[in-house]
C-alpha positions in Angstrom: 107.4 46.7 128.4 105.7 43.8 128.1 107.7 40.7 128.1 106.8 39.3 125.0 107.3 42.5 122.9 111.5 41.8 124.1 111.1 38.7 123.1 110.0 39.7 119.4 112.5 42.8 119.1 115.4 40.2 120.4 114.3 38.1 117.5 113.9 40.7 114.7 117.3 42.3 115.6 119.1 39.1 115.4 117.4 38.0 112.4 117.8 41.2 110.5 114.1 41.3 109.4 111.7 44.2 109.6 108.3 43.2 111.9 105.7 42.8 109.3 102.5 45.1 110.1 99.1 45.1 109.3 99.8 46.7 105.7 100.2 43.4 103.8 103.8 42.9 103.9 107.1 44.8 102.7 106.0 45.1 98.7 103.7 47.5 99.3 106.4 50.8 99.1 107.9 48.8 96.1 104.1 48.5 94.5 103.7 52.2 95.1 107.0 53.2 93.5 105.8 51.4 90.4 102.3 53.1 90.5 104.2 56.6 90.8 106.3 55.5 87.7 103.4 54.6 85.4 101.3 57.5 86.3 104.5 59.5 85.7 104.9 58.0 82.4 101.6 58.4 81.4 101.4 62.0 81.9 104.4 62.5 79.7 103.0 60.5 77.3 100.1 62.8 77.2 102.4 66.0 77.0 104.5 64.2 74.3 101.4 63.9 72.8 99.7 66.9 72.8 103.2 68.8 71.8 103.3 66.5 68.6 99.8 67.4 67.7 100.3 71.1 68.1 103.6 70.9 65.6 101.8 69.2 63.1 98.9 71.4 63.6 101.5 74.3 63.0 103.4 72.5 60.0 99.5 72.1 58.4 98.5 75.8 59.4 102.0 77.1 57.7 101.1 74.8 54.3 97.8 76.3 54.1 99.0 79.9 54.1 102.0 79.2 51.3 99.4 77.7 49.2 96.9 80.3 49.9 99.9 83.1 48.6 100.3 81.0 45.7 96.9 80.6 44.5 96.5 84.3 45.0 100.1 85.4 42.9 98.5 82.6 40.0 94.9 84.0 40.1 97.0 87.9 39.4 98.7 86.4 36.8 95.8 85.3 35.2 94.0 87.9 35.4 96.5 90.7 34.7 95.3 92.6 31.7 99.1 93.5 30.5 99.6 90.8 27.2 103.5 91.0 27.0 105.4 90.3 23.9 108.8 89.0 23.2 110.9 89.8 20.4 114.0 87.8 19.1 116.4 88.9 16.5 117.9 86.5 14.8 121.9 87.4 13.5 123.3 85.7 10.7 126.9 84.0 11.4 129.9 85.6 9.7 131.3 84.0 7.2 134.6 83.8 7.1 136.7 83.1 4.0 138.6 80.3 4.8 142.0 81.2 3.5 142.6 84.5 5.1 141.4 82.9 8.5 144.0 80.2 8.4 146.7 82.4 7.0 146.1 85.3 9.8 145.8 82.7 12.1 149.1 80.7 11.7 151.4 84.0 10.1 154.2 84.4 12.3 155.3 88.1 12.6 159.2 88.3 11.2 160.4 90.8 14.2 159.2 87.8 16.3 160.5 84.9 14.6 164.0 84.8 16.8 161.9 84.4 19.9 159.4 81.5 19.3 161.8 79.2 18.2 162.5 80.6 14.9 165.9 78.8 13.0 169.0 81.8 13.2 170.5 82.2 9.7 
């Protein structure tokens, strides 16, 4: 080994410090790291993206066919032949006559009179 190369690795190891190369210096892993992470990003993006797109593109295809269903069931109805008619009967009230009402209504039975608080002779 040359004697100069000791001299440098003496150096480096008591220093602590990696021996730069021809690369530009130690940022260069840290530079590629970031690269990976934004073309990693932007490829998810994409994905995110394109999966969005396909549920709207669902959600619109879905609306289409309900209103197509609907148009259909409203263009039947329209053109159903059938004319229906509807009937009401209309029923008079009773009349009640207003004394026998209230007189049934408060007439105490006399078997029962004991029993719902009726005075004992």
């Amino acid at each position: 080994m040359p004697q100069g190369a000791l001299k440098e690795l003496d150096k480096a190891v008591v220093e602590g410090r990696k021996k730069k190369g021809n690369k530009g210096g130690g940022g260069m892993g840290m530079r590629g790291m970031m690269m990976m992470f934004y073309l990693k990003a932007a490829a998810l993006g994409a994905i995110a993206l394109k999966f969005i797109g396909a549920v709207a593109f669902k959600a619109l295809l879905v609306g289409k066919i309900a209103l197509t269903i609907a148009l259909v069931i409203a263009l039947k109805k329209l053109t159903d032949q059938q004319h229906h008619t509807s009937t009401y009967e209309v029923v008079a009230p009773h009349h009640y006559d207003d004394a026998s009402h209230y007189d049934r209504s408060f007439k105490v039975d006399p078997s029962y009179k004991d029993s719902i608080g009726g005075v004992r002779s």
